[in-house]
C-alpha positions in Angstrom: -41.3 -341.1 -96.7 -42.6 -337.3 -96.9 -42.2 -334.7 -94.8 -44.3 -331.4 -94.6 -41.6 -328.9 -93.4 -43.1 -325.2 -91.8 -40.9 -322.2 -91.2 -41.6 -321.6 -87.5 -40.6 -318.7 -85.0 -42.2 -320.8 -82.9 -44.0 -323.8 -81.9 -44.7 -326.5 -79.2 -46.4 -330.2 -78.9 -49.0 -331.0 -76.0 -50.3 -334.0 -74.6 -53.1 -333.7 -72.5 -52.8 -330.2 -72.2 -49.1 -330.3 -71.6 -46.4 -328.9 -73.1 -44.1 -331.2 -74.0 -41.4 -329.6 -76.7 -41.1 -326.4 -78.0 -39.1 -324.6 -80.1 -38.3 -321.2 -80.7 -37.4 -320.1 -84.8 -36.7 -323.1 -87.0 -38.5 -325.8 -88.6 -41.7 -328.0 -87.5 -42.2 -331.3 -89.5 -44.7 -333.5 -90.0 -43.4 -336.7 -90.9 -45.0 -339.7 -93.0 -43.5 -343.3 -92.7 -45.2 -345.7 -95.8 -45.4 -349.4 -95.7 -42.1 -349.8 -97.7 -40.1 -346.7 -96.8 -35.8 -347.7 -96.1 -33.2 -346.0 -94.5 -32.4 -344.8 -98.1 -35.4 -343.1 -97.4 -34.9 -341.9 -94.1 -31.3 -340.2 -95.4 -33.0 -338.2 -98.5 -35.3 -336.8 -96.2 -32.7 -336.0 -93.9 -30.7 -334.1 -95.6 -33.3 -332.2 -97.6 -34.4 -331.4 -94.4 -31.3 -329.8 -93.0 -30.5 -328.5 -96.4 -33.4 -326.8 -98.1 -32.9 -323.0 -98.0 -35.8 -322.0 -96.2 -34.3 -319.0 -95.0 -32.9 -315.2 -95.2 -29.1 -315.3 -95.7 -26.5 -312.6 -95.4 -27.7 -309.0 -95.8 -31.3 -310.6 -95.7 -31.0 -312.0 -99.1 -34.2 -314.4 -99.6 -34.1 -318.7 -99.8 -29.7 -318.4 -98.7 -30.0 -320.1 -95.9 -31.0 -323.6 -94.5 -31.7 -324.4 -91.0 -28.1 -325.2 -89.7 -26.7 -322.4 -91.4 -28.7 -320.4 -89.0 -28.5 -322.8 -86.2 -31.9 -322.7 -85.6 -33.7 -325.7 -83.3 -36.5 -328.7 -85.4 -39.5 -329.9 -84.0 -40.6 -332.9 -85.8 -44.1 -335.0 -85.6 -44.6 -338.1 -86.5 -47.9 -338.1 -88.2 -49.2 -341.3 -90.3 -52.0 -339.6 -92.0 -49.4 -338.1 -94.6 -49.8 -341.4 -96.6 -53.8 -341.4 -96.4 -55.8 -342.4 -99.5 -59.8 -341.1 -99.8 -62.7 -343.8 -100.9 -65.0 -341.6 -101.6 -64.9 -339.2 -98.4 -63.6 -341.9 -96.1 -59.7 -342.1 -95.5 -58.3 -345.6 -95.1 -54.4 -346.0 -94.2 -53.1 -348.9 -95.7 -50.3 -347.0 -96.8 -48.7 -345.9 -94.0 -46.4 -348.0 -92.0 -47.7 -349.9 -88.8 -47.0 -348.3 -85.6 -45.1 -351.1 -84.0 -43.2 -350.7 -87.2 -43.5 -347.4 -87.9 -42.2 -346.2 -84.2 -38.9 -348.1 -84.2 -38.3 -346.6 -87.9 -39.3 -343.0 -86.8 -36.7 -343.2 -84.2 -34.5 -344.3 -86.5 -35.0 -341.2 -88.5 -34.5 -339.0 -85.4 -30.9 -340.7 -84.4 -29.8 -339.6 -88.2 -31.0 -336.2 -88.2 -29.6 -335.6 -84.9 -26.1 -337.7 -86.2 -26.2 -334.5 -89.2 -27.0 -331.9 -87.0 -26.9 -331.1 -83.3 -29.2 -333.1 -81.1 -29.9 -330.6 -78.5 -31.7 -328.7 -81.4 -33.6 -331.5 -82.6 -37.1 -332.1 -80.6 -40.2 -334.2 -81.0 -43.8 -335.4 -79.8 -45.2 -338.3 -78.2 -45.0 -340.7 -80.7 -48.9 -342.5 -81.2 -50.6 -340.2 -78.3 -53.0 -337.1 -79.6 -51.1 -334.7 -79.9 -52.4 -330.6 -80.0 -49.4 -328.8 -82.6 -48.8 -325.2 -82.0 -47.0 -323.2 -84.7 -46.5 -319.7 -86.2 -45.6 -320.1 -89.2 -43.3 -317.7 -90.8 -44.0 -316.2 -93.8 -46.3 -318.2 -94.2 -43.6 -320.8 -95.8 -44.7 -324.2 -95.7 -42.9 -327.3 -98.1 -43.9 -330.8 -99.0 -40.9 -333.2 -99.8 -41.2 -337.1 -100.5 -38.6 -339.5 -101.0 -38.0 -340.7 -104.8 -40.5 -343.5 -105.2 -39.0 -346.7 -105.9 -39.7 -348.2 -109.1 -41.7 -351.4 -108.0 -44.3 -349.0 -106.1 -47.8 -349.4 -107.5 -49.8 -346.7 -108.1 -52.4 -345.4 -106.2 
């Protein structure tokens, strides 16, 4: 599982041409399910999500605080073409988890972040429609974060 995790004051999803979540200052992530990913997977992500210190502390002191310390809301995307491979210029997704898979598993992810944190602050998109992602990132700060890869994984 990855995530890409943006510092945000704020962002918001739309579906054809509507809004459908926003956010004010927090975190927007894209998340990336692979074919093999667990819900070992799904917790590591979790709580590096909620726990990275992506933000000012106390007295403004830099990296001291993470997203619940501030209370601040997440906006999360599902977004399978994290675990994309190139032939050549052409990207192929045998990788990534199927979406009838895939969509049960991201849902899964979403009951245990909002099971760590507080629900009401957690939003997301529409998963498998095209989505258009507003953000503004702040700083700019942007992270990449995968899950340990298990031992058995081939390399690509």
């Amino acid at each position: 599982m990855k995530a890409v995790i943006q510092r945000v004051t704020k962002a918001n999803v739309s579906v054809d041409g509507e809004i459908i979540s926003s956010i004010g200052n927090g975190l927007c992530v894209l998340i990336g399910i692979k074919k093999d990913d667990s819900m070992e997977d799904i917790t590591y992500i979790v709580k590096k999500i909620l726990n990275i210190k992506m933000f000012d502390g106390d007295n403004n002191k830099k990296w001291a605080a993470n997203v619940m310390d501030k209370q601040y809301e997440i906006l999360c995307i599902s977004q399978f073409t994290l675990y994309h491979v190139l032939k050549g210029n052409r990207l192929d997704f045998h990788r990534a988890m199927p979406a009838q898979e895939s969509q049960p598993f991201y849902n899964k992810f979403l009951a245990e972040l909002g099971k760590n944190y507080k629900p009401e602050l957690i939003k997301d998109g529409k998963f498998g429609a095209m989505m258009e992602v507003n953000i503004q990132n702040n700083g700019p700060v942007t992270l990449e974060i995968e899950s340990p890869i298990k031992s058995n994984e081939s390399n690509e």
